[in-house]
MITORNU-228757 format. One record per atom (N, C-alpha, C): residue in one letter; atom name; x negated, y, z negated. Coordinates in steps of 0.2 Angstrom, whole numbers, always signed. Each point is the difference from the previous one (the first is absolute). Example, Ala and Ser with C-alpha at 12.3 -4.5 7.8 and 13.67 -1.06 7.14 Angstrom:
// residues 2
A, N, -66, -28, -39
A, CA, +4, +6, +0
A, C, -4, +6, +0
S, N, +2, +5, +4
S, CA, -4, +6, -1
S, C, +4, +5, -3
// end
This chain:
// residues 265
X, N, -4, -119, +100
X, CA, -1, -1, -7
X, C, -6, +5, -2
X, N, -6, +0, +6
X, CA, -7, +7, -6
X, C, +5, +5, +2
X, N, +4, +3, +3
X, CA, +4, +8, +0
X, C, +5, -1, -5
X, N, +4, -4, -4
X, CA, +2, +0, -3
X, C, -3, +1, -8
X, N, -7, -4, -1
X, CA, -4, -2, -5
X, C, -3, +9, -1
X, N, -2, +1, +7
X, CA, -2, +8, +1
X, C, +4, +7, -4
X, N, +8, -3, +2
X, CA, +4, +5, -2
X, C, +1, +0, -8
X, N, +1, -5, -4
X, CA, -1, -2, -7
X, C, -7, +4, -3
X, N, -6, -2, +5
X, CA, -5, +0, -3
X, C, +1, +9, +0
X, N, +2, +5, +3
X, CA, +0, +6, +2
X, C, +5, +2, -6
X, N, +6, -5, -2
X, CA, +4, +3, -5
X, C, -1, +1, -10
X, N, -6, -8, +3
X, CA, -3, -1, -8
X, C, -6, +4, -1
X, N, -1, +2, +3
X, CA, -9, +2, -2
X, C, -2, +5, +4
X, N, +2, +2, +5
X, CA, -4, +7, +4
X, C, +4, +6, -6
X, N, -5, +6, -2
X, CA, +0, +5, -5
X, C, +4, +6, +4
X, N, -2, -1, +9
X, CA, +5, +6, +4
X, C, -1, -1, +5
X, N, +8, +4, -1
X, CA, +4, -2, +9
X, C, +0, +7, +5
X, N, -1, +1, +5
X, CA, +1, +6, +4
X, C, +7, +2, -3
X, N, +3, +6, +5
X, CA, +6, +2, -3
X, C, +5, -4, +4
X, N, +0, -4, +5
X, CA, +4, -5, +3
X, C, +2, -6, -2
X, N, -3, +0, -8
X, CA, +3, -8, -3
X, C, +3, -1, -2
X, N, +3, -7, +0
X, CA, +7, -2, +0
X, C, +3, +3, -6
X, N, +7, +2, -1
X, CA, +3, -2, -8
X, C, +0, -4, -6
X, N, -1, -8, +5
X, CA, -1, -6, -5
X, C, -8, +3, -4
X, N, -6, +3, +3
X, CA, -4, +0, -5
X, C, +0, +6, -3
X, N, +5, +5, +0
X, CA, +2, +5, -4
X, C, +4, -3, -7
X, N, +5, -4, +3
X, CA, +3, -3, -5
X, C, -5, -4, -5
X, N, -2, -3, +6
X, CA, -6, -7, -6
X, C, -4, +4, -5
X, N, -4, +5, +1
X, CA, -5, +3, -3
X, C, +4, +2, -5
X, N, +6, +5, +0
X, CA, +4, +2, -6
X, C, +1, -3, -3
X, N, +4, -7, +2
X, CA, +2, -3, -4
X, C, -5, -7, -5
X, N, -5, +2, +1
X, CA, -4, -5, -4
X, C, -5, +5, -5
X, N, +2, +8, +5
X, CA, -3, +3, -6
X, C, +2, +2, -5
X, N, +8, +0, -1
X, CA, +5, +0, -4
X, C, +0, -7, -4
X, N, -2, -3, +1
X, CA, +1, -9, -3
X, C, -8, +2, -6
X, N, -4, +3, +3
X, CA, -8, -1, -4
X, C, +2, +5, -5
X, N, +4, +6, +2
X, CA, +3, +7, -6
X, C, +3, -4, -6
X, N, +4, -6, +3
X, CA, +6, -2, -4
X, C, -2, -5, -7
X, N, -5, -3, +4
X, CA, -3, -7, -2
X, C, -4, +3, -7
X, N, -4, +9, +2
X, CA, -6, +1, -5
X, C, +7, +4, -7
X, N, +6, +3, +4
X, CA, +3, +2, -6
X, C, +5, -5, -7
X, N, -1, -5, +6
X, CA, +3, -6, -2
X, C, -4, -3, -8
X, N, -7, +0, +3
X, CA, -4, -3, -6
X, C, +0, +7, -5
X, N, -1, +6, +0
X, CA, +1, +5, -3
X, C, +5, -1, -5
X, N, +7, -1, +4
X, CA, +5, -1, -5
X, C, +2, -6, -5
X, N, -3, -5, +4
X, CA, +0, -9, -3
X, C, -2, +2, -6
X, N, -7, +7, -3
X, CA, -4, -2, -7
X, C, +6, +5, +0
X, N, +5, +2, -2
X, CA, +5, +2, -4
X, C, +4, -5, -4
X, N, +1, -2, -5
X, CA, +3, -4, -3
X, C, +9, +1, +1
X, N, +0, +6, -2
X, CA, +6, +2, +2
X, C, +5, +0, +5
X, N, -6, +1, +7
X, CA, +2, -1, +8
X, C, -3, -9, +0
X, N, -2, -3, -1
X, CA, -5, -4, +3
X, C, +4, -6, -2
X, N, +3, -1, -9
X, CA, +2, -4, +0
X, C, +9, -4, +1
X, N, +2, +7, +1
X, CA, +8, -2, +2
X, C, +0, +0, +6
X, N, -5, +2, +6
X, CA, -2, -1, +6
X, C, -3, -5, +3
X, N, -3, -5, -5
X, CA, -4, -6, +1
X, C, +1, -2, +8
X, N, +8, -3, -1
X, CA, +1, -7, +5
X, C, -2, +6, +8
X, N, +3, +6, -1
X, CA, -1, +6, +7
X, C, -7, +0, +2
X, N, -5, +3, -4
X, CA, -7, +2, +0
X, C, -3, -9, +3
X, N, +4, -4, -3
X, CA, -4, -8, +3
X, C, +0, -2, +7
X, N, +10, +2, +2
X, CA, +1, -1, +9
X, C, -3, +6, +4
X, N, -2, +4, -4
X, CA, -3, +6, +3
X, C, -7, -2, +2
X, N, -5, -3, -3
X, CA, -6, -4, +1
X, C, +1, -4, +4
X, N, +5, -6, +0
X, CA, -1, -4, +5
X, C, +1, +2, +6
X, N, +4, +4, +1
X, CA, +2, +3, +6
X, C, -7, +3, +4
X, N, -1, +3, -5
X, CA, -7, +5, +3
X, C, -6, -4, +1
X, N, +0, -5, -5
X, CA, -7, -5, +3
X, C, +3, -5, +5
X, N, +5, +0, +2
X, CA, +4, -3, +7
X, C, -3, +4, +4
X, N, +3, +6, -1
X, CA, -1, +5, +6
X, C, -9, +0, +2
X, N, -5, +0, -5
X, CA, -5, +2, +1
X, C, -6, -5, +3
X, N, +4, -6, -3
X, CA, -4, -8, +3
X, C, +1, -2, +6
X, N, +9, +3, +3
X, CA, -1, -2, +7
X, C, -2, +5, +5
X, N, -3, +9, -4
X, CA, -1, +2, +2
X, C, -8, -2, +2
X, N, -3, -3, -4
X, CA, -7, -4, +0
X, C, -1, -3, +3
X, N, +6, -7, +2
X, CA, -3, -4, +4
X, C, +1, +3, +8
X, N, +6, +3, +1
X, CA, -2, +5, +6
X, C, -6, +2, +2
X, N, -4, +5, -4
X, CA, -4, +3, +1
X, C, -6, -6, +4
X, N, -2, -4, -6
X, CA, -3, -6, +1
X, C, -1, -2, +7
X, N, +8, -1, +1
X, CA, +1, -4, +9
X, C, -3, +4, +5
X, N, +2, +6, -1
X, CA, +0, +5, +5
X, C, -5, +2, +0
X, N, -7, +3, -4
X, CA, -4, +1, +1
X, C, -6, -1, +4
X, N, +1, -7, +4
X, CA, -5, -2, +4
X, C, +3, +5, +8
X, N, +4, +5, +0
X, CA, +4, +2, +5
X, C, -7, +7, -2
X, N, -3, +1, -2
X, CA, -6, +5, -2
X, C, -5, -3, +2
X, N, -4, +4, +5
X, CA, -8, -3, +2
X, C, -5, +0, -7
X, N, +2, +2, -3
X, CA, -5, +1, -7
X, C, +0, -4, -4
X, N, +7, -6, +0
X, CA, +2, -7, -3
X, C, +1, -5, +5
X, N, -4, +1, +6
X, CA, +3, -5, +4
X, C, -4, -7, -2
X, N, +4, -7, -1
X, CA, -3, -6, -2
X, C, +7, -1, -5
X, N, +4, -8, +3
X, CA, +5, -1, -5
X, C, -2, -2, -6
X, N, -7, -2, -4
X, CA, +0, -1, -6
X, C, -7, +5, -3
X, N, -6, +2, +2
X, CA, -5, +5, -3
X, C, +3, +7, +2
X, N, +5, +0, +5
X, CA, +5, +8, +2
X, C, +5, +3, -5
X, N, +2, -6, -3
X, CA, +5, +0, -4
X, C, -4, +1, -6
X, N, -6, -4, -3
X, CA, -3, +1, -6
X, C, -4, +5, -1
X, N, -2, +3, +4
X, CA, -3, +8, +1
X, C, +6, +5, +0
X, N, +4, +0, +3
X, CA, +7, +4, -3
X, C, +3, -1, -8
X, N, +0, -7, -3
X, CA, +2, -1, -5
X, C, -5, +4, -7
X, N, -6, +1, +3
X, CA, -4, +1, -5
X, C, -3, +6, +0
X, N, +3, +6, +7
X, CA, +1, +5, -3
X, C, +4, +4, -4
X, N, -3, +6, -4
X, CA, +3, +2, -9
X, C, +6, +1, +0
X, N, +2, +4, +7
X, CA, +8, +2, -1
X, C, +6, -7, +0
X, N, -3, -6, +3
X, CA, +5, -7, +0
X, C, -2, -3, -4
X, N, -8, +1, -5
X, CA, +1, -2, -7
X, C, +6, +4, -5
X, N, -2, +3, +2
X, CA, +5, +7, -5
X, C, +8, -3, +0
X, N, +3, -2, +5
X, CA, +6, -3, +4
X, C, +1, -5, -4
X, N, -5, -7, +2
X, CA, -1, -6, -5
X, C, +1, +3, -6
X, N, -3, +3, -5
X, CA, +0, +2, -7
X, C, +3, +1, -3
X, N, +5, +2, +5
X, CA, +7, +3, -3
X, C, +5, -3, -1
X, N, +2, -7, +4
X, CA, +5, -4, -1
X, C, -4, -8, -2
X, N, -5, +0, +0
X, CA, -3, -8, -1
X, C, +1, +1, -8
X, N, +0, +0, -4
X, CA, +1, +1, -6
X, C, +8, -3, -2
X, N, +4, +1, +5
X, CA, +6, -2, -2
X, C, +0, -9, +2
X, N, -3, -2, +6
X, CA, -4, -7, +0
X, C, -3, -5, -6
X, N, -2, +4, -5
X, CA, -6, -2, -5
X, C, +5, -2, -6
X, N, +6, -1, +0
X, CA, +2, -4, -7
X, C, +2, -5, -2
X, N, -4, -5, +7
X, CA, -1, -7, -3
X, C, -7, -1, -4
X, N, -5, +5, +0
X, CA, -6, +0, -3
X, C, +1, +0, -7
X, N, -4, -6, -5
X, CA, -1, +1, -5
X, C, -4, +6, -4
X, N, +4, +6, +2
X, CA, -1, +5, -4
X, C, +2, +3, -4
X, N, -2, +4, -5
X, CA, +2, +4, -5
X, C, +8, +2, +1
X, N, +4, +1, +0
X, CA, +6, +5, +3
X, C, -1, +7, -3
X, N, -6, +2, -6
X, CA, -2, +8, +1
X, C, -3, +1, +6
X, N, -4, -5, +2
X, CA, -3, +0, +5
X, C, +2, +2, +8
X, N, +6, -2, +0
X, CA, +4, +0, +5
X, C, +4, +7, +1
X, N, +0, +3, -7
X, CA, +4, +6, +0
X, C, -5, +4, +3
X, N, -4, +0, -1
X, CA, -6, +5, +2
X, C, -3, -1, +5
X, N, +0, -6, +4
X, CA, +1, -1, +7
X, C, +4, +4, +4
X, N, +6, +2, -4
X, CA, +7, +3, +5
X, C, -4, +8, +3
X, N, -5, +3, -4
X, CA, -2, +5, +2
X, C, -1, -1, +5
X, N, +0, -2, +3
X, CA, -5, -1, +6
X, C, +5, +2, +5
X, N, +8, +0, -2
X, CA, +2, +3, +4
X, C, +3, +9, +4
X, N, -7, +1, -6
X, CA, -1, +8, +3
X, C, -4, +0, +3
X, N, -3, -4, +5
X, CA, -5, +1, +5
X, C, +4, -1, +6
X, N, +7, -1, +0
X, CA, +2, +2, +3
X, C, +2, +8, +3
X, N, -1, +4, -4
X, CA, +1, +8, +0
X, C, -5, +3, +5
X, N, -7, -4, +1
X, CA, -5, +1, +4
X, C, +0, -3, +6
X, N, +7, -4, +2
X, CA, +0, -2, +9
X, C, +4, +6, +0
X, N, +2, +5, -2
X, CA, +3, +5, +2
X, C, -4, +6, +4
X, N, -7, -3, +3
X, CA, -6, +5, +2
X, C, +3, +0, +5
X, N, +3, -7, +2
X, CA, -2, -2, +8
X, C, +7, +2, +3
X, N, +5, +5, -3
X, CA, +8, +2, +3
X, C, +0, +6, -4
X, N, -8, +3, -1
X, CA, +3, +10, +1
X, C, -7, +0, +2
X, N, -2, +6, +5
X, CA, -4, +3, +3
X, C, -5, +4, -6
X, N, +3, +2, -4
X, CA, -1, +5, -6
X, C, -6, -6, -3
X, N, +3, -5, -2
X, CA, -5, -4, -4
X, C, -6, -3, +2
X, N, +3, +0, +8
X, CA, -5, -4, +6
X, C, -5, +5, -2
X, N, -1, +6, +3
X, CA, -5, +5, +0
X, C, -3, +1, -8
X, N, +3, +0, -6
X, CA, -5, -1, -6
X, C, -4, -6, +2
X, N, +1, -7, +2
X, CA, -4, -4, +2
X, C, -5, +0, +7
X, N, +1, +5, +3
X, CA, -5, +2, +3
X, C, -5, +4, +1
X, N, +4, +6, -8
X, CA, -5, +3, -2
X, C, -5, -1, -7
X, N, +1, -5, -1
X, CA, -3, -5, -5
X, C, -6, -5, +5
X, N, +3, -1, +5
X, CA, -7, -3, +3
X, C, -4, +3, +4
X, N, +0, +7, +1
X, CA, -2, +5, +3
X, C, -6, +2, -3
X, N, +2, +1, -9
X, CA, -3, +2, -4
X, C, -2, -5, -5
X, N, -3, -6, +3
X, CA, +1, -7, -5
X, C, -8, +1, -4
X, N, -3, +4, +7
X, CA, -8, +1, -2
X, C, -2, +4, -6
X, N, +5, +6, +2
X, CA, -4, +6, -4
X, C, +4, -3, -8
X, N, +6, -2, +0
X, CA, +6, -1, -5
X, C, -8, -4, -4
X, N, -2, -5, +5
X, CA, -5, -5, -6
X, C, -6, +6, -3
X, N, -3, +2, +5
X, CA, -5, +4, -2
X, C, +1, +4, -8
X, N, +8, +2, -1
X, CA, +3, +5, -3
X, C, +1, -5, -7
X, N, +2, -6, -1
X, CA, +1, -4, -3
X, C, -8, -1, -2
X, N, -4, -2, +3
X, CA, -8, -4, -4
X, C, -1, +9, -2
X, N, -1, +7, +2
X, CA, +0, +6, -3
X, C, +0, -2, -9
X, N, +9, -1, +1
X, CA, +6, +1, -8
X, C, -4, -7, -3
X, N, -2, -5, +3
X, CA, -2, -5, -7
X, C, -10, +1, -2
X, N, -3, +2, +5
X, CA, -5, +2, -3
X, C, +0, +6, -3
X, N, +5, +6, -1
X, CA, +1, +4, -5
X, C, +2, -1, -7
X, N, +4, -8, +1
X, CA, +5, +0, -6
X, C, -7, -6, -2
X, N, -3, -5, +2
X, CA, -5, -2, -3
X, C, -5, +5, -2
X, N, -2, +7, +2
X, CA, -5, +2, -5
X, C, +3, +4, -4
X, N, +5, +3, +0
X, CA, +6, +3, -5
X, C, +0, -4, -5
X, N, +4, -5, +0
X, CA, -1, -6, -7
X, C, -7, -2, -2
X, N, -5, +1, +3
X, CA, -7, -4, -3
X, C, -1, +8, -4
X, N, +2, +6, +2
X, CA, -4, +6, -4
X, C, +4, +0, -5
X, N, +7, -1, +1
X, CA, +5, +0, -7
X, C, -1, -6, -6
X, N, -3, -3, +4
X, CA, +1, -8, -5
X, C, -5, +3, -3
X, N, -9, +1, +0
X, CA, -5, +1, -3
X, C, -1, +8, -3
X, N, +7, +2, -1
X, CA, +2, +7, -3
X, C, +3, +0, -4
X, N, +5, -4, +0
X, CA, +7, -2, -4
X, C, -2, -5, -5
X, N, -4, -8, +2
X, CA, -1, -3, -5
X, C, -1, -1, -4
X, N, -6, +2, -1
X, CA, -1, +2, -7
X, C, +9, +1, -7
X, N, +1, +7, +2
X, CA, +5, +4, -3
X, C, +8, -2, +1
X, N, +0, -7, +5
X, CA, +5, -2, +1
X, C, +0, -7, +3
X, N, -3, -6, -5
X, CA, -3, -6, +2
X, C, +6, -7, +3
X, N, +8, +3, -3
X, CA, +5, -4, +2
X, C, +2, +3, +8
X, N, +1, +5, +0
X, CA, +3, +3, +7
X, C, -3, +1, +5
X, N, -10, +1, +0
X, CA, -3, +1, +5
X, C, -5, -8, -3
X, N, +5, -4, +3
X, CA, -6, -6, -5
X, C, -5, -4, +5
X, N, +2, +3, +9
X, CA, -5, -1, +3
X, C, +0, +3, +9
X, N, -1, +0, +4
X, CA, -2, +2, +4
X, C, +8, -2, +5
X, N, +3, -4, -1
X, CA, +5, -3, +4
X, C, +7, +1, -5
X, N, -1, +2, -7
X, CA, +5, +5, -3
X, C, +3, +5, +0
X, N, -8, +2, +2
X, CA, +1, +8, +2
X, C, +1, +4, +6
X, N, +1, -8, +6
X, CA, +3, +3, +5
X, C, +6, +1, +0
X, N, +5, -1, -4
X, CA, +6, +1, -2
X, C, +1, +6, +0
X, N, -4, +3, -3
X, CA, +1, +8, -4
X, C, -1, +4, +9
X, N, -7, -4, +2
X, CA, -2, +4, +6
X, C, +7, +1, +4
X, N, +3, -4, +1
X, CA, +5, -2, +7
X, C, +5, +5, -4
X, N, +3, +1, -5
X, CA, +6, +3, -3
X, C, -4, +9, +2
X, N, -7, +1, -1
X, CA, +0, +6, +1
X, C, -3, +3, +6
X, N, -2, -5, +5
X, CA, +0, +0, +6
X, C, +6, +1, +5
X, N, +4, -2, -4
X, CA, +7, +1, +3
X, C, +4, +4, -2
X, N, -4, +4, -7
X, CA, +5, +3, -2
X, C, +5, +1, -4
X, N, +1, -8, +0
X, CA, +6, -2, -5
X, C, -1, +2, -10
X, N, -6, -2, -1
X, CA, -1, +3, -6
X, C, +3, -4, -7
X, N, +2, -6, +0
X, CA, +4, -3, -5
X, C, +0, +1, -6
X, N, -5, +2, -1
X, CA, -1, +1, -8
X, C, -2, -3, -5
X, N, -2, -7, +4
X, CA, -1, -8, -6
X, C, -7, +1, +0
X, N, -4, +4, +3
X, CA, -8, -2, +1
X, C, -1, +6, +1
X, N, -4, +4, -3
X, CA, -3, +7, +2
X, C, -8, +2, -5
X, N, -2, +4, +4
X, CA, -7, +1, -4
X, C, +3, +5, -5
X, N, -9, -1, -6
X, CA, +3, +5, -5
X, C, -6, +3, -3
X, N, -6, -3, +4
X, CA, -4, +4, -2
X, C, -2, +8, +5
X, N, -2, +3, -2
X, CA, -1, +5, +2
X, C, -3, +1, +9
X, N, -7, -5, -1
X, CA, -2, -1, +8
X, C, +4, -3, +2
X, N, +5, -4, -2
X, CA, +5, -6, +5
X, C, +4, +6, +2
X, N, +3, +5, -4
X, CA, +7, +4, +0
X, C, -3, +3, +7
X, N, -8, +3, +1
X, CA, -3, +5, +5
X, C, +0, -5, +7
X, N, -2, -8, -1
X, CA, -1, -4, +4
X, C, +8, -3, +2
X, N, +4, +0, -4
X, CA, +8, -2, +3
X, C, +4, +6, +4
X, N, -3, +7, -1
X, CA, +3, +6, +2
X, C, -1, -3, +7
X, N, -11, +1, +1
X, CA, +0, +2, +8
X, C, +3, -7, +4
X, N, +1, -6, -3
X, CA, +1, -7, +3
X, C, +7, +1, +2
X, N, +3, +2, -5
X, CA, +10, +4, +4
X, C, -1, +4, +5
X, N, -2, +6, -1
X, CA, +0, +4, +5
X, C, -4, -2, +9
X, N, -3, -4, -1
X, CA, -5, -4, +5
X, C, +5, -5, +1
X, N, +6, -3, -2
X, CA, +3, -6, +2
X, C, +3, +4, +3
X, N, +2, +6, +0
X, CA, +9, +4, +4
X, C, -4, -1, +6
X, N, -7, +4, +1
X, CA, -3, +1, +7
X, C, +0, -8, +4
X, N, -3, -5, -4
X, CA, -2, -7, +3
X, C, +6, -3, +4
X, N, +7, +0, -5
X, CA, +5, -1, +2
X, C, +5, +2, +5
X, N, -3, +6, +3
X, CA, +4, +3, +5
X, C, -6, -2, +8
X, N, -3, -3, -2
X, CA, -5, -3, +2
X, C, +7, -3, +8
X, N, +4, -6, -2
X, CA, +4, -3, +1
X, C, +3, +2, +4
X, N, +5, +3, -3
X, CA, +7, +7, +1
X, C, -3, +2, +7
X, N, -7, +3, -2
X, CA, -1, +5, +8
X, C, -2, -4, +7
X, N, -3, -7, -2
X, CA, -1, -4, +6
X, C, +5, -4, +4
X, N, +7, -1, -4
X, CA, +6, -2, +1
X, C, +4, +7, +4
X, N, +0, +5, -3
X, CA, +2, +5, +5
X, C, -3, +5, +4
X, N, -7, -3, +0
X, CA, -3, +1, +10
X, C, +2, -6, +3
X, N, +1, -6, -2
X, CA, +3, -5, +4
X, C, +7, +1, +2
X, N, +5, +3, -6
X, CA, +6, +2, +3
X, C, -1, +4, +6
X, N, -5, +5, -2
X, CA, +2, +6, +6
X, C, -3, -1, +7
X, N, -5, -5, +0
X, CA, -4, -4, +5
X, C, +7, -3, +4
X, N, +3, -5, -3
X, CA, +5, -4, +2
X, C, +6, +3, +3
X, N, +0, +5, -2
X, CA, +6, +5, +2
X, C, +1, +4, +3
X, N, -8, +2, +4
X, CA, -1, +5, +4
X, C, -3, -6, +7
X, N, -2, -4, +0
X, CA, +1, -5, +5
X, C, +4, -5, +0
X, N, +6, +1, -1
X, CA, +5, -7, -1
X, C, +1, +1, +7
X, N, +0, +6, +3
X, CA, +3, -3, +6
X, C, -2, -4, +5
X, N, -6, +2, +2
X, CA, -6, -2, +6
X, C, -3, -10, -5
X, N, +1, +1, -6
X, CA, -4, -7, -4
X, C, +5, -5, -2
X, N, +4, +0, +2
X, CA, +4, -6, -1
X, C, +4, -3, +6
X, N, -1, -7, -2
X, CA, +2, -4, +7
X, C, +6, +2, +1
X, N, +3, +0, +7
X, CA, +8, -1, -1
X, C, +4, -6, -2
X, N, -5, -7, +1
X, CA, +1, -5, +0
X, C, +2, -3, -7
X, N, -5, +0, -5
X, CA, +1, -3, -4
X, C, -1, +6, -7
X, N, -1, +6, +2
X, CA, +0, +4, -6
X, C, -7, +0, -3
X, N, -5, -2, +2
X, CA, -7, +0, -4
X, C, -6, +6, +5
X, N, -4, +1, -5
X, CA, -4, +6, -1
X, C, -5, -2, +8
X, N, +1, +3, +2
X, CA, -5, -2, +9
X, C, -9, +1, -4
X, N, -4, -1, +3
X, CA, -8, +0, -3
X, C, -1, +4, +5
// end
């Protein structure tokens, strides 16, 4: 029974297999990565009126099939889990497994289809159904490609924050110099310090909407050099993200276990 629990556990959850593993987890992987594809275009198409509503009764057995597939994909995992040293304990092994994000992610995705004994809203419930795009993101864990963005995201988790508190203590003094520039000459649009970070963040990024912009002459001098400073800030990110790709890329071979596909320390 643990070599069989082993072997499950091997099919539902390990991220990588040497190149001598079986074809049932070739097939498995594919084919549930093709269920998550189906599931996200599914909902895409549901909000077509067009498609959505002469498709109702199809788009409905296509749900339940999929939260079939995905629940008893669950309680598998659950079972089997304790076949891992890292969960071992039949019931705190299990709930230390259950309550990590990628098997929250899992739950979140079909528990919603459970919820319509609740006295709730039915908008309510529609907007529940989102949830089943969080399905799109168990797709990290059956392509290599995805895996390594999430390994170069924790790689860089440090510097990514440092970069982040950078952009908000720019964009907080950005909007405090435009707010006590503007006000005056524009008391509805720059009407306070948490208004004006709207304008900061649109030209921070560049985007530039158009609904908020200075007009006085020091603002027009003060919004020039805060664009041109936001293009530099912003690339802040960009460049930390790809030393990490190239980090990642140039030691993938020696840095990752054969076992389990994670970044060796």
């Amino acid at each position: 029974m643990d070599s069989f629990k082993r072997r499950v556990w091997d099919l539902l959850e390990v991220t990588y297999h040497p190149d001598d593993h079986s074809r049932i987890i070739d097939w498995y992987d594919m084919s549930l990565a093709v269920l998550i594809v189906l599931n996200v275009v599914a909902v895409v198409l549901e909000s077509v009126d067009s498609i959505g509503v002469p498709l109702t009764a199809f788009f409905s057995a296509f749900e339940i099939f999929s939260v079939a597939v995905f629940t008893i994909e669950y309680v598998l995992k659950l079972w089997a889990c304790t076949a891992d040293t890292r969960y071992a304990g039949p019931v705190f092994g299990r709930l230390k497994y259950a309550l990590t994000p990628m098997v929250l992610i899992d739950l979140a995705a079909f528990a919603p289809f459970y919820m319509w004994f609740l006295p709730l809203d039915l908008r309510f419930l529609r907007v529940m159904r989102l949830f089943r795009l969080l399905r799109v993101l168990k797709l990290g864990r059956y392509s290599k490609s995805l895996t390594l963005v999430v390994r170069v995201l924790k790689r860089k988790s440090s510097d990514l924050a440092v970069a982040v508190i950078v952009l908000l203590v720019m964009l907080v003094l950005a909007s405090s110099a435009m707010f006590y520039v503007e006000h005056d000459a524009q008391p509805d649009a720059f009407s306070s310090i948490p208004a004006a970070m709207w304008w900061g963040v649109a030209t921070f990024t560049t985007v530039g909407y158009g609904d908020i912009y200075p007009v006085t002459p020091l603002g027009k001098i003060l919004g020039s050099f805060i664009a041109v400073l936001g293009i530099g800030i912003f690339a802040l990110p960009a460049g930390i993200l790809a030393s990490g790709f190239s980090e990642e890329t140039a030691g993938q071979g020696s840095t990752i276990c054969p076992h389990c596909g994670e970044a060796l320390e």
